[in-house]
N, C-alpha and C positions, 0 to 999 in steps of 0.2 A: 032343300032336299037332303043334304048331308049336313048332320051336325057332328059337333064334339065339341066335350069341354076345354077349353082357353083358360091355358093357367097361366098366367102371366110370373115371368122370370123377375128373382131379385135383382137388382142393380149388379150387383158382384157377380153373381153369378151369370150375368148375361156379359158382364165384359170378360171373363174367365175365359167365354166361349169363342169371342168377335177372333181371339186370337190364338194361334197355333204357336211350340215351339216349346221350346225350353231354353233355359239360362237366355244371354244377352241375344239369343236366333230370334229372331220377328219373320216368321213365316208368308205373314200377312193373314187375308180375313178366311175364316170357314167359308166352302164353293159348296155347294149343290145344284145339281142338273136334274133336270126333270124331261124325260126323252117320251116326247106324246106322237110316238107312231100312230096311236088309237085314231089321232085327231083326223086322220084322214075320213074312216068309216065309222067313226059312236066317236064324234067330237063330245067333250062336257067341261065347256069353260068354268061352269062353276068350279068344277074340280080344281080347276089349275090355279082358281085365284085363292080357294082357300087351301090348295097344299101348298102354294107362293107363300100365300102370310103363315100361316104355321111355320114356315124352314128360316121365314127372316125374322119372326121372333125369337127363333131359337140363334140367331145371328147370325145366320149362314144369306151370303151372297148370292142369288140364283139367277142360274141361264136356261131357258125356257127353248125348247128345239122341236118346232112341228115337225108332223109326219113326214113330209115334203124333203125334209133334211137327212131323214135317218136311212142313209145310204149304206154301201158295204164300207167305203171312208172314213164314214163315222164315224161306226163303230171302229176302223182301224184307231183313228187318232183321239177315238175317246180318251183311254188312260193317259195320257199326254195332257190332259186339262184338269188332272190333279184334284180331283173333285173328293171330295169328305163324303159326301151322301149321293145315289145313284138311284134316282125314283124313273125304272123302267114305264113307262105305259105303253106297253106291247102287247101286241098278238104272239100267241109265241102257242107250240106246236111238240109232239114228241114224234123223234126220228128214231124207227128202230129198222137196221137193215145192218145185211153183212157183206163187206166187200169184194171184190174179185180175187184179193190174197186172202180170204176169210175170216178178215179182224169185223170183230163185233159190235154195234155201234145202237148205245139206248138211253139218248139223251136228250133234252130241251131245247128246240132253236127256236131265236129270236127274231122276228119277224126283219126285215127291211122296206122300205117303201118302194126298192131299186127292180126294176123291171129285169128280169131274166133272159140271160145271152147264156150260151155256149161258151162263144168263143170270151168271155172276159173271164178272170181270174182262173185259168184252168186245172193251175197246180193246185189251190186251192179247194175248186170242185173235185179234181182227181182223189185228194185225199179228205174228201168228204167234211173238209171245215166249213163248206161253203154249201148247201144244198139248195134244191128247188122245193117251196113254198107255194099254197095257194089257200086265198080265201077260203074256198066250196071247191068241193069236187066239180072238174074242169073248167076252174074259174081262171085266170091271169095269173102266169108265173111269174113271181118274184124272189131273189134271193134271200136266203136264212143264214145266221150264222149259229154256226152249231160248237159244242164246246170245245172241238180244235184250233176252231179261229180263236177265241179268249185265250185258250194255250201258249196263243205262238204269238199275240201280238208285242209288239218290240218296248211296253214299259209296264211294270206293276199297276194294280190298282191302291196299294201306300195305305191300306187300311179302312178303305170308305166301307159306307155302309150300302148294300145293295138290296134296293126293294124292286121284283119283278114281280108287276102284277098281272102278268099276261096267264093263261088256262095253264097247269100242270108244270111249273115253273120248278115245282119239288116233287114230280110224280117221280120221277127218279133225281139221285144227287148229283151223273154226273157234270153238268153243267152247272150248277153249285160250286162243286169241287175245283172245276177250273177257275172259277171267283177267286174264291179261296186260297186256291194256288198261287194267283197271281199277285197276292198280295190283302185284300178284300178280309175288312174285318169279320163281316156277316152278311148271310143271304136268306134274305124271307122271299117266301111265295106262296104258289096254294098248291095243295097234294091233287088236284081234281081239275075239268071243267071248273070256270067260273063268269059269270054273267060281269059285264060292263058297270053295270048298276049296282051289283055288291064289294067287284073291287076296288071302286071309287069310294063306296061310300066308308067299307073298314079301312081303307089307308087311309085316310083322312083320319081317323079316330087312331089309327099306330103310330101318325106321325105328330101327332098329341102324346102317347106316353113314349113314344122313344127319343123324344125331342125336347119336347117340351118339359115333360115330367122327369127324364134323364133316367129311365128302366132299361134297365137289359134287355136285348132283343127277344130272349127267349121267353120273359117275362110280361113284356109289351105285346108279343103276338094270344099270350094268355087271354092277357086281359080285355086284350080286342076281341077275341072270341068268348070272350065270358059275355063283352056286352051285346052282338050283333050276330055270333051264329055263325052256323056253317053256312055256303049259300043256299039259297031256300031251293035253288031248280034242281040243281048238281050237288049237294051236299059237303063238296069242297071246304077244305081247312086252311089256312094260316100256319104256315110251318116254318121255322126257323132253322137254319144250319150255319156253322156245326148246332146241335139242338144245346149244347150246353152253352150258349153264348148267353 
């Protein structure tokens, strides 16, 4: 159901990659995580097996986190696992509201799988890093993390590369920015709505030229959308930031 072309890496050029560092520092091996919130509600193993081999051709080591895991924890202790490449498969949501002190708030959250309380994380909710989330209108709350929590969490993201394939991930930058901020070399996503079935099927295909072929992000979301389109329901794009990456 999803293809792309497999270019297979020269010898040197794939050991260049196995290893991070400079001078006599041995870093150890390239890490990428692939965080499938999705997998609860639109599972698509095929997706996970061919964006698995894609990222370990490219030499990167990978840990694979179903829906079941992707708590508000997680994400706290994500950056903590030093990961090189961040393949979101989230539902993810835009938050626009303004507070009780009337600070302005219009940005991307990221779904969790963690059922919604009151009473936990309060400071967190208080100052809106933490929101409530739901499938459908009046469906089960669950918490979101919105771009204060990536703000504030206690390590860098060290330069990885961040692909959020959840709806509207770049309809506004600011939860990009906090990527970015925290360290985060690049952040792709889509400007719109986007269907399960088209964002599986064009990351697959970006993580072929931004990987495998070794394109520039900004370039790599190009040529993705030169081959497969905006989404056919939603019209949705492929957007990279910062866009000069």
């Amino acid at each position: 159901m999803i293809g792309a072309l497999v270019l297979t890496l020269p010898v040197v050029a794939l050991l260049l990659m196995l290893f991070r560092g400079n001078g006599d520092e041995d870093e150890g091996p390239l890490k990428a995580a692939i965080v499938d919130q999705l997998s609860i509600t639109v599972p698509n193993p095929e997706f996970i097996l061919d964006a698995t081999s894609k990222l370990e051709q490219a030499g990167y080591v990978v840990d694979y986190y179903p829906g079941e895991e992707v708590t508000v924890s997680f994400y706290r202790q994500l950056p903590f696992f030093n990961y090189d490449v961040i393949v979101f498969r989230s539902h993810a949501d835009r938050l626009q509201t303004v507070d009780d002190q009337g600070n302005a708030f219009d940005e991307v959250v990221l779904f969790t799988s963690e059922p919604y309380s009151e009473e936990r994380y309060q400071s967190e909710q208080n100052d809106n890093d933490l929101v409530i989330v739901r499938y459908s209108e009046g469906g089960d709350p669950f918490f979101g993390v919105a771009a204060g929590f990536i703000d504030n969490v206690g390590n860098g993201f060290d330069g990885a590369q961040i692909i959020m394939m959840g709806c509207e991930g770049l309809l506004t930058d600011t939860t990009a920015k906090a990527f970015i901020d925290r360290g985060a070399k690049s952040y792709i996503s889509w400007n719109e709505t986007v269907t399960a079935s088209h964002t599986d099927a064009a990351t697959s295909v970006l993580l072929g030229h931004l990987l495998l072929e070794g394109l520039p992000p900004s370039v790599a979301v190009a040529e993705t959308m030169a081959e497969l389109g905006p989404d056919p329901l939603f019209g949705s794009e492929l957007v990279a930031y910062p866009p000069e990456t």
